[in-house]
N, C-alpha and C positions, 0 to 999 in steps of 0.2 A: 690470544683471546681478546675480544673487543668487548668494553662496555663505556653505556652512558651515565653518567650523571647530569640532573635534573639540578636546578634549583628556581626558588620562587623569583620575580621580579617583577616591581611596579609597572614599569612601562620602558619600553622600547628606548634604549639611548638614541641619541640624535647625532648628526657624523661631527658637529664642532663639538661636542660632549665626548666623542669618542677619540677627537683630534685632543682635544685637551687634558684626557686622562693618559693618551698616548706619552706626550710631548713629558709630561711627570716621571714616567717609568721608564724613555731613553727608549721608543717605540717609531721609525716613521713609517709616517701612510701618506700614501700618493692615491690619488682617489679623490672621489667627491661621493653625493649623495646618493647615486646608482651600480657602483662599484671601485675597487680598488686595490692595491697590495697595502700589505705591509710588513716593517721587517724590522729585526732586533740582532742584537750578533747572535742569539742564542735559540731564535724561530722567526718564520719569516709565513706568509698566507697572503689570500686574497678572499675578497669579500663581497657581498653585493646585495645592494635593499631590494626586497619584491616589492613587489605594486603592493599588497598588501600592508606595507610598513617592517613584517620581518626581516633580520639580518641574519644571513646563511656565509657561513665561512669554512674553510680551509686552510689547515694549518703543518709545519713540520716544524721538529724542534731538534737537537743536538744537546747532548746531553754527556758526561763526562761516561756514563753509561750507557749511555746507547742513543739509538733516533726514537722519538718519537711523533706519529702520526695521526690527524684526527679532523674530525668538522665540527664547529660550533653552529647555534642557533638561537638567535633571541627574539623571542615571540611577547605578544600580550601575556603577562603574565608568567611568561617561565624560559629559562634560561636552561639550556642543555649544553655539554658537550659531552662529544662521541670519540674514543678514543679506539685507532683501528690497530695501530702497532703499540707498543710501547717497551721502554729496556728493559730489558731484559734481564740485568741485575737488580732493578725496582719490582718489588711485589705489586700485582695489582694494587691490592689493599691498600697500601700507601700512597702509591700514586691517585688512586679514585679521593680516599682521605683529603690528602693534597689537593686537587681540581677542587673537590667540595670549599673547604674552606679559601681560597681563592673566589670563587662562584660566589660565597657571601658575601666578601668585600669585595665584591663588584655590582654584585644584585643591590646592597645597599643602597649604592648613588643613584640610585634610579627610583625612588618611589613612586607611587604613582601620584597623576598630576591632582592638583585639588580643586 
């Protein structure tokens, strides 16, 4: 079963903002401001800015339970991700739980500009 989670967010990250919250979490990204991969031992995607400003991504993960599969987006104002597979020994519930609070300390660093 697939679902989204939504959360709020100031404003659009920037790609050295994204390079630099990467580089903390042990995340690389090959890419620049119009698309790119990126990869961790543990998920790996690719990504890419619209004309717009939004960041539309693609993601898979590895998980001692299972794959999981999904696409992110981060828009004016609000931060999704879409989750297509996930393991199957994680309850939704948990897992959405999880994404959520993740989603806020990330929506966090982003407030909007002043």
């Amino acid at each position: 079963m697939s679902f989204t989670v939504t959360y709020l967010i100031g404003r659009v990250p920037t790609i050295s903002e994204l390079q630099a919250l990467a580089k903390e979490h042990g995340v690389q990204i090959t890419g620049d401001e119009q698309a790119g991969i990126f990869s961790h031992p543990k998920a790996s995607g690719k990504y890419t800015f619209a004309k717009d400003g939004e960041i539309h991504g693609e993601f898979t993960g590895q998980h001692v339970a299972g794959s999981i599969i999904g696409i992110f987006v981060f828009m004016s104002g609000k931060a999704e991700v879409t989750i297509s597979k996930s393991p199957f020994l994680i309850p939704d519930a948990i897992l959405r739980s999880s994404i959520l609070e993740g989603l806020k300390v990330f929506c966090a660093k982003f407030p909007p500009l002043a």
